[in-house]
C-alpha positions as CSV (number, residue, x, y, z in Angstrom):
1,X,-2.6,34.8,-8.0
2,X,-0.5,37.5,-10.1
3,X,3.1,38.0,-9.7
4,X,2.2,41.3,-7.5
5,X,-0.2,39.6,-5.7
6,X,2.3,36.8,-4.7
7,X,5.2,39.8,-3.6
8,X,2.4,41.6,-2.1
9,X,1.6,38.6,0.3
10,X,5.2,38.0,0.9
11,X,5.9,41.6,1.9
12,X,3.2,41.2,4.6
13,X,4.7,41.1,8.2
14,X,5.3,38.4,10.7
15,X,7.5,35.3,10.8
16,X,6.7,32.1,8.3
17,X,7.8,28.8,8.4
18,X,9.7,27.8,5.3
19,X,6.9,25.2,4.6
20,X,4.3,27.9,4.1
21,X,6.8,29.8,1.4
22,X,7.3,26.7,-0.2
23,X,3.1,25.9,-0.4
24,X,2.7,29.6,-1.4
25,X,5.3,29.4,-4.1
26,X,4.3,26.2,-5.6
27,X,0.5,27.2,-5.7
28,X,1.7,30.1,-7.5
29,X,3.0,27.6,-10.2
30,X,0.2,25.6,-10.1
31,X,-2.4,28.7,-10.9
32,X,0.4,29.5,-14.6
33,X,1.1,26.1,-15.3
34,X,0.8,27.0,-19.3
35,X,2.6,29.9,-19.3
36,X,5.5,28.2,-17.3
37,X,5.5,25.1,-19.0
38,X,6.2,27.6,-22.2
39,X,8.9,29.9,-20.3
40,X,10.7,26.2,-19.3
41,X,10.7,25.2,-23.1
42,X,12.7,28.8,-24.0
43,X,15.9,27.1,-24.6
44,X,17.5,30.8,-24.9
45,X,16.1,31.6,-21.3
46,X,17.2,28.3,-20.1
47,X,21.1,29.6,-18.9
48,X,19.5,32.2,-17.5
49,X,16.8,30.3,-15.1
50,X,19.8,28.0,-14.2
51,X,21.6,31.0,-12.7
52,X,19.1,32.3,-11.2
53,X,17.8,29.5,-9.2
54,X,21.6,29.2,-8.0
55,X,20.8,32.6,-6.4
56,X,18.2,31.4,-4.9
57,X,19.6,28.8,-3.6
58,X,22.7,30.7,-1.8
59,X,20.0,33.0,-0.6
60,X,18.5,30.0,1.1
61,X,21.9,28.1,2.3
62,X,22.4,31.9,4.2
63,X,19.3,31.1,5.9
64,X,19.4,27.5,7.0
65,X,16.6,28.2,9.4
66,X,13.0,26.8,9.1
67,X,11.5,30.1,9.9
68,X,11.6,33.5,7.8
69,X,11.8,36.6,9.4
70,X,10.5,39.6,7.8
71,X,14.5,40.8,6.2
72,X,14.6,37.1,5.0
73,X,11.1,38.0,2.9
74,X,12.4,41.3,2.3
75,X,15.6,39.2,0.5
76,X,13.5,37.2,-1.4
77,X,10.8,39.5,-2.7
78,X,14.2,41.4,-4.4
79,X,15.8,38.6,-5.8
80,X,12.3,37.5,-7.4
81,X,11.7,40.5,-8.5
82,X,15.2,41.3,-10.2
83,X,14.9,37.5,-11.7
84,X,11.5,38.4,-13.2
85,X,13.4,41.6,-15.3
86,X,15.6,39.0,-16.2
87,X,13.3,36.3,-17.4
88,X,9.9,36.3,-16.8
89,X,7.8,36.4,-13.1
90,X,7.1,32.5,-13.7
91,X,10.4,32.0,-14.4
92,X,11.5,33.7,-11.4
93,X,8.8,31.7,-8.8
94,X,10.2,28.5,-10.1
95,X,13.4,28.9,-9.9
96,X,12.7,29.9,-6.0
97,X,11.2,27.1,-5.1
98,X,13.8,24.8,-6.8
99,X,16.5,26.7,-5.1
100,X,14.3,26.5,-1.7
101,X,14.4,22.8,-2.4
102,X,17.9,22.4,-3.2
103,X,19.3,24.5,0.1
104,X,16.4,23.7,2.7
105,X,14.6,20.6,1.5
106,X,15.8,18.2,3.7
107,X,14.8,20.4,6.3
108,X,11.2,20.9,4.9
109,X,11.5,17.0,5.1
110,X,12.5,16.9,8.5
111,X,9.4,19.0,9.8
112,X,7.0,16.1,9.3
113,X,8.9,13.4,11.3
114,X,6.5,11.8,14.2
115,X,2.8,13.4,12.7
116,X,0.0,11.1,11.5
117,X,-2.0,13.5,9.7
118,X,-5.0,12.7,6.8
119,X,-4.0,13.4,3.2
120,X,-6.9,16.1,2.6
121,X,-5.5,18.1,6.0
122,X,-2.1,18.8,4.5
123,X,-1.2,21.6,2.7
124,X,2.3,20.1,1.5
125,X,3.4,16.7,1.0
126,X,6.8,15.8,1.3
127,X,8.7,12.7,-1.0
128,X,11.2,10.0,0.2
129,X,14.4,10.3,-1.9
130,X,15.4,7.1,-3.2
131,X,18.5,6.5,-4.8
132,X,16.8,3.6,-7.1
133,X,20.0,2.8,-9.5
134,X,22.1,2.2,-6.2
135,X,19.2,0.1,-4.7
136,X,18.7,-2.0,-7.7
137,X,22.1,-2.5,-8.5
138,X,20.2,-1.4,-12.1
139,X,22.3,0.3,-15.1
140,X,19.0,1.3,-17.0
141,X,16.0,2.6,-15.4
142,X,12.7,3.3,-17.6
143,X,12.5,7.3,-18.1
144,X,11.6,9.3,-15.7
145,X,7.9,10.9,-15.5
146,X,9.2,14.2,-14.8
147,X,12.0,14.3,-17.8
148,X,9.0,14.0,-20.1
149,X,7.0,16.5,-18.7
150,X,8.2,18.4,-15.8
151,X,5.4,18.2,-12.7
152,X,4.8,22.3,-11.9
153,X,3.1,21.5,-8.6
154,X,6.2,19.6,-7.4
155,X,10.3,19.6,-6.8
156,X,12.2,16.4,-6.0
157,X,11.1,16.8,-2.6
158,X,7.4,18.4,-2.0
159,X,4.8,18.7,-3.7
160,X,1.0,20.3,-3.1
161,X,-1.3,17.9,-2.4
162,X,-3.5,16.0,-5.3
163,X,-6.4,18.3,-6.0
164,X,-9.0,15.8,-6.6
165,X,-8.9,12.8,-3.5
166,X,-11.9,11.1,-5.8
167,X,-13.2,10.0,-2.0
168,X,-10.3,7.9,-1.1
169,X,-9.5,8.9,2.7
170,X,-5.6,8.7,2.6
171,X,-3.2,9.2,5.9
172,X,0.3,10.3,5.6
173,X,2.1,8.6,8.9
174,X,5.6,9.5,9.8
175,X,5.3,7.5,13.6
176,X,7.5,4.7,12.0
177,X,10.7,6.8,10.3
178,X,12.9,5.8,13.1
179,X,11.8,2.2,12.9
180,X,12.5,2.4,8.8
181,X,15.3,4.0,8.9
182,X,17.4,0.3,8.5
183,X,16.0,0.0,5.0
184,X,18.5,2.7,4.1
185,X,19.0,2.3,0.4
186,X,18.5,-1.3,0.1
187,X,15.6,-3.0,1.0
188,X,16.3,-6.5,0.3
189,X,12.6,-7.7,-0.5
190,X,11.3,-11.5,-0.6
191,X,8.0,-12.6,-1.2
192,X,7.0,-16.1,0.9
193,X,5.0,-18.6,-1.0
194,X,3.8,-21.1,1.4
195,X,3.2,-23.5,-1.5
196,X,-0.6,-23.9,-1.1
197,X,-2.5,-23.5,-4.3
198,X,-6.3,-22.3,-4.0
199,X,-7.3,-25.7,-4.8
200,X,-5.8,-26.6,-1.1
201,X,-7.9,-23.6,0.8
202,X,-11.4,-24.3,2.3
203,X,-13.9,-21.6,1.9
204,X,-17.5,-21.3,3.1
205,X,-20.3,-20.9,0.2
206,X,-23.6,-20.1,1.0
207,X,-26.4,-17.2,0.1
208,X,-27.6,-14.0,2.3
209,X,-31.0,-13.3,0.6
210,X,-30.3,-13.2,-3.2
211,X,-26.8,-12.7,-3.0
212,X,-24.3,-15.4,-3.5
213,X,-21.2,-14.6,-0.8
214,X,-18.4,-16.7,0.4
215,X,-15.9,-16.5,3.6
216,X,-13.8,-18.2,6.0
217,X,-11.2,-19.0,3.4
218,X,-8.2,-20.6,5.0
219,X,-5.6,-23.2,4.3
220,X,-6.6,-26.7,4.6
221,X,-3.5,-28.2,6.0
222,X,-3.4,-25.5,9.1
223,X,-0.5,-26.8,10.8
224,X,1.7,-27.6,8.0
225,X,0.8,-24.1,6.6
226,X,2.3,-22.6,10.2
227,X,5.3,-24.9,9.6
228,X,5.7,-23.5,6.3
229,X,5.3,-19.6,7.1
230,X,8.0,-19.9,9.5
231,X,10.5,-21.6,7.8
232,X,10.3,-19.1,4.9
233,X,9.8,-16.0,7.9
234,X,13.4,-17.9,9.0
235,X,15.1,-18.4,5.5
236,X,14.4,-14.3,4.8
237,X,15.9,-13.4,8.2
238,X,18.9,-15.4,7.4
239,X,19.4,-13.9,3.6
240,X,19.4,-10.8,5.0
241,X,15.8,-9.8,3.9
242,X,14.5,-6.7,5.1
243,X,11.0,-6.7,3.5
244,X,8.9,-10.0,3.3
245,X,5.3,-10.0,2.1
246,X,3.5,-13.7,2.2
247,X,-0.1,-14.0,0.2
248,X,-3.3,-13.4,1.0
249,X,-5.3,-15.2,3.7
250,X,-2.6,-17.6,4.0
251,X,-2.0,-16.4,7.8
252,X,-4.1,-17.9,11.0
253,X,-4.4,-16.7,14.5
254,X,-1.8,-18.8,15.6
255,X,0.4,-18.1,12.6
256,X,-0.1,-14.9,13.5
257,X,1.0,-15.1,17.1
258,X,3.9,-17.6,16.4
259,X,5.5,-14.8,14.2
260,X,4.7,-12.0,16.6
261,X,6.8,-13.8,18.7
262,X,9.9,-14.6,16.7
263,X,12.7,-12.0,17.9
264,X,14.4,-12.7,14.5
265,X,12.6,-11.3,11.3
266,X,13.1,-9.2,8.3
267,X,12.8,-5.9,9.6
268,X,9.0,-5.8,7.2
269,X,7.4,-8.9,7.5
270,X,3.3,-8.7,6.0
271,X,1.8,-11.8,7.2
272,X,-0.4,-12.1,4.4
273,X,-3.7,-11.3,5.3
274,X,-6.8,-13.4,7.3
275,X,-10.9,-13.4,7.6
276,X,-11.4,-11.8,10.7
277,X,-13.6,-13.4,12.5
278,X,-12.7,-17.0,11.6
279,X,-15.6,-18.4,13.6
280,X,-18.7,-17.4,12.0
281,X,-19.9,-16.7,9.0
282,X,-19.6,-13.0,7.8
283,X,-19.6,-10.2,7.2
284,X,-16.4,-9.4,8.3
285,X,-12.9,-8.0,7.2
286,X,-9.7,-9.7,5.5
287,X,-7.1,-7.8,7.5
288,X,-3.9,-7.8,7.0
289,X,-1.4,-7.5,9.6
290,X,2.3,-6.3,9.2
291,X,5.5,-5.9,11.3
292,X,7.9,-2.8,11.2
293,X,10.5,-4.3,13.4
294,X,8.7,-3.7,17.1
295,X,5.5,-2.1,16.0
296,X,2.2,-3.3,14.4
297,X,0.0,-1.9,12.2
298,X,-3.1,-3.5,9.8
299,X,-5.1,-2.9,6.6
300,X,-8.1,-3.5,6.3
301,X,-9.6,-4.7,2.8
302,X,-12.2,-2.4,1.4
303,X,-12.7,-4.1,-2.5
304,X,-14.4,-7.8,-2.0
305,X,-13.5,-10.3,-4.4
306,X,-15.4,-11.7,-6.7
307,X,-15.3,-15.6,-7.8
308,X,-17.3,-16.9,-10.7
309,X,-18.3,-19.9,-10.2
310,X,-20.3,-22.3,-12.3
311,X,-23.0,-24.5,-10.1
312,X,-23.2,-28.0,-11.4
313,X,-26.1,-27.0,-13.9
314,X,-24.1,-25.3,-16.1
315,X,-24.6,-21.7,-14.7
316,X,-22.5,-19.5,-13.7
317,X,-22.6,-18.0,-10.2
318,X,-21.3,-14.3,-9.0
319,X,-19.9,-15.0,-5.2
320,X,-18.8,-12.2,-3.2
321,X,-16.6,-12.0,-1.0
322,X,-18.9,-11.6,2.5
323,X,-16.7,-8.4,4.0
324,X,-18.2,-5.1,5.8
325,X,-18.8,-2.3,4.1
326,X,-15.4,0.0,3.8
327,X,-14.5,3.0,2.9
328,X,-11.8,3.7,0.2
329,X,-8.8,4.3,2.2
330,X,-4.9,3.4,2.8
331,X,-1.8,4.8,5.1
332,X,1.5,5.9,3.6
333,X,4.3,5.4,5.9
334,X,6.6,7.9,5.3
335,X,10.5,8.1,6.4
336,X,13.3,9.7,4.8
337,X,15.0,7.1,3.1
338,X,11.6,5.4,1.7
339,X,7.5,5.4,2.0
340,X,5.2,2.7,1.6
341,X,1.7,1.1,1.5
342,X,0.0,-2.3,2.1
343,X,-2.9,-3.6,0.3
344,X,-5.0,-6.6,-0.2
345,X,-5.3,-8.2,-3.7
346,X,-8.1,-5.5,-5.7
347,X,-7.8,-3.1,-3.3
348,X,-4.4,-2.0,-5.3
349,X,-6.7,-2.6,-8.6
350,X,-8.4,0.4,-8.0
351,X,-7.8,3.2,-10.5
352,X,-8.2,5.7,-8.0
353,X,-5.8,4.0,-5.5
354,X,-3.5,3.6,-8.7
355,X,-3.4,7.2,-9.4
356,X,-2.6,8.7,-5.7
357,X,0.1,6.0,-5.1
358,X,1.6,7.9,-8.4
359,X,0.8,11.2,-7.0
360,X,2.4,11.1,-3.9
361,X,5.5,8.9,-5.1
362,X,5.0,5.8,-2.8
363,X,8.4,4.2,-3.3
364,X,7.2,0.7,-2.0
365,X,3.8,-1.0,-2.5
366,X,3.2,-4.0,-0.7
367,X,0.3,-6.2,-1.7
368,X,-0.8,-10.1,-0.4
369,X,-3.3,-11.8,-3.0
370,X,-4.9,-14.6,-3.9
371,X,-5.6,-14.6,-7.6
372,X,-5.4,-17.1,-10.1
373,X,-6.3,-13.7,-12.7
374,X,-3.0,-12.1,-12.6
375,X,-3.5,-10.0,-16.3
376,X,-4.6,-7.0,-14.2
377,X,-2.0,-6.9,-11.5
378,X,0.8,-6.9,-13.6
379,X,-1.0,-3.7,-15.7
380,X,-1.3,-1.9,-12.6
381,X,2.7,-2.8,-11.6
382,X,3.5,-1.3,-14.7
383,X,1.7,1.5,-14.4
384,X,2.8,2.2,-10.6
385,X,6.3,1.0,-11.2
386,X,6.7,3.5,-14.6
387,X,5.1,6.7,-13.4
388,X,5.4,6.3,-10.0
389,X,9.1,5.1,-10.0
390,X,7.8,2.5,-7.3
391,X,9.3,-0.8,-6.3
392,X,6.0,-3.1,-6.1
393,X,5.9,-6.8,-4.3
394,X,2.5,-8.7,-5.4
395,X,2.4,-12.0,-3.4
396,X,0.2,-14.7,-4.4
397,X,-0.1,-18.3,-4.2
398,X,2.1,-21.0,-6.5
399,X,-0.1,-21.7,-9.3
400,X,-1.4,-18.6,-10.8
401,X,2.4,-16.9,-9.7
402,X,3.5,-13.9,-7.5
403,X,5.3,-10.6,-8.8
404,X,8.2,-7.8,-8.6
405,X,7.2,-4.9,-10.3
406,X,10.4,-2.3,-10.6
407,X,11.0,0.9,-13.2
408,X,13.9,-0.9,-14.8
409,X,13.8,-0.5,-18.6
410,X,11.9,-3.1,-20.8
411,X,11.0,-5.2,-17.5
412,X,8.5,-3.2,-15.2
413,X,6.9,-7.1,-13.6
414,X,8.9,-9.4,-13.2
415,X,6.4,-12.8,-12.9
416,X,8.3,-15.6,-10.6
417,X,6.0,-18.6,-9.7
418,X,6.6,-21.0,-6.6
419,X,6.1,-24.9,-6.5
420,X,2.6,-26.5,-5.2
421,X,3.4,-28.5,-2.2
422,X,6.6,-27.1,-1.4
423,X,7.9,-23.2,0.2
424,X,9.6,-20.9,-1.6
425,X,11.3,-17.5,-1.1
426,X,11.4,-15.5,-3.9
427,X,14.2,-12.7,-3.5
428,X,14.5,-9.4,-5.7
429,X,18.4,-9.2,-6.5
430,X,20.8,-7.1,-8.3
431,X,19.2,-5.7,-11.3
432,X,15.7,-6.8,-10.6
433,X,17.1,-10.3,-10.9
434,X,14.8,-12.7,-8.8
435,X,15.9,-15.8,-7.3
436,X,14.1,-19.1,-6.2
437,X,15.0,-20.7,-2.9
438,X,13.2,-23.9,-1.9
439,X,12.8,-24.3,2.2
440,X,11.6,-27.7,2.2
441,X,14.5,-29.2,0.1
């Protein structure tokens, strides 16, 4: 689209909802990426781009409506195209949309409260904005991606949609922003580490034609496990947690229930995750199940794990986890404050998963494993954590150790580990400072 083009379509009558100018605009930016990237790096044009997106932005603040009328489009096709005698027409879209985002963006926010819409369906995707030095307590924070190299498709507080989905079938939910709303600007997260190594789980080996598959993993010592989970579902409640993620599979039906039950919780409690069903062989899912204070919502595992085994004789054996066949898919629950996603263990190991968490800015990635490889996690923290600006919880069992991943210079994963035979709650402090607390002492 050329800079007459754009006016052209903007001069056309009929009213427009702000979140249509600022798609419009933004594609606009997208289609001169290289010629804008240049404009940007004109440090002589740089004054000038500054005022003019402060006209932009008054012209906006006059508005303050979230639809245009044809004498607002009238307004704005003028002041772009006086700005583009005065810079250049690039110039003079970006510095609209920024001012758009400045004056109405909160507004442009607000439109998508209460939808559940699929990823490819949108035409704009709004961000949380996260104060992260306040909600670390954190004096140095790792650079920010878009300080290196500003992101044309995107402000601080939309952006277009990722071109390429690579297949993975992504929703965008904004049902829970009420419910999330508590999280505010500190989220107070705690990972629960029941204390039962994978040398204390029982699993179920056995073949399906040539293939070597295992299932029904659960804890060993099942009551003593629920005894656990509560006491740590307890000591987060009463520290104030708000977010508490336990590992995966660690969680039975009656677990399950018994926390469903409890009136006093962190306000994000994932209950690990479970083989669903428990009474026969598979295939079947490892679902896991989370709590945002009164509602319930699940994911469902789509990447089986793997164990290598050897067999007695010196071989080694490939065992697969014995799921159903899944799709490549995850939710974003969005609010204003903050948006997040649950995983199970390789599900987050995914580079295409990897890649749209970093895309849409998920500000809080929530993942129950059980691993004792933890080389790859703590890559893929880094990675999430740096150019995604996220906050990442990895909970896994004692041994092979759980993580915090947070952009906070020179320390994106932070590796804590929990005792064998005992429960502990890990808790994410001031300055990405973890703390132990043992339950059983």
């Amino acid at each position: 689209m050329t800079f007459e083009e754009l006016t052209h379509v903007l001069s056309e009558p009929g009213p427009r909802l702000i979140s249509w100018l600022a798609q419009i605009l933004l594609e606009y930016c997208r289609d001169h990426t290289e010629g804008l990237r240049a404009d940007l790096g004109d440090i002589e044009r740089s004054d000038l781009f500054a005022g003019h997106r402060r006209l932009m932005q008054a012209l906006f603040d006059d508005l303050g409506e979230e639809q245009l009328e044809d004498e607002d489009l009238a307004k704005l096709v003028g002041a772009l195209s006086a700005c583009a005698e005065g810079t250049t027409p690039h110039l003079a879209v970006r510095a609209a949309v920024e001012g758009l985002d400045h004056a109405l963006g909160a507004l442009i926010v607000a439109s998508f409260r209460q939808k559940c819409v699929a990823l490819r369906d949108l035409a704009l995707v709004p961000f949380a904005r996260v104060p992260l030095k306040a909600t670390l307590g954190a004096v140095h924070l790792s650079t920010r991606p878009e300080t290196v190299e500003l992101p044309i498709d995107r402000t601080n507080s939309f952006a277009l949609p990722p071109r390429d989905l690579a297949g993975v079938d992504v929703t965008m939910d904004w049902s829970l922003d009420d419910l999330l709303a508590p999280l505010k600007h500190a989220p107070g997260l705690s990972i629960g580490d029941p204390g039962t190594p994978l040398a204390e789980m029982d699993l179920e080996r056995y073949s399906v034609g040539d293939r070597a598959v295992f299932y029904r993993v659960q804890p060993r010592a099942k009551e003593e496990q629920r005894s656990r989970v509560l006491r740590l579902v307890e000591a987060a409640a009463s520290r104030s947690c708000r977010v508490l993620v336990f590992p995966e599979l660690s969680i039975d039906d009656d677990t399950l229930a018994a926390i469903r039950a409890r009136a006093e919780r962190p306000l994000v409690v994932v209950a690990g995750s479970r083989h669903t069903p428990i009474e026969a062989r598979g295939p079947g899912d490892n679902v896991a199940v989370f709590f945002v204070g009164n509602a319930e919502r699940s994911h469902t595992k789509f990447r089986p794990f793997e164990l290598n085994e050897n067999d007695g004789a010196g071989n080694r054996v490939r065992r697969i986890e014995h799921l159903s066949p899944r799709n490549t898919g995850f939710s974003v629950y969005l609010s204003q404050q903050w948006s997040f996603a649950v995983f199970v263990c390789k599900d987050f190991l995914s580079p295409e998963v990897q890649r749209l968490l970093v895309a849409l800015r998920v500000s809080l990635i929530l993942v129950p494993t059980l691993s004792m490889e933890t080389e790859d996690f703590r890559l893929g923290i880094e990675h999430v954590a740096l150019h995604g600006q996220s906050l990442v919880v990895v909970a896994n069992e004692p041994a092979a150790g759980s993580f915090f991943g947070h952009p906070i210079r020179h320390r994106l994963a932070e590796h804590v580990r929990g005792t064998p035979g005992q429960a502990s709650l890990h808790v994410l402090e001031k300055d990405g400072v973890s703390k132990k607390y043992l339950t059983d002492t």
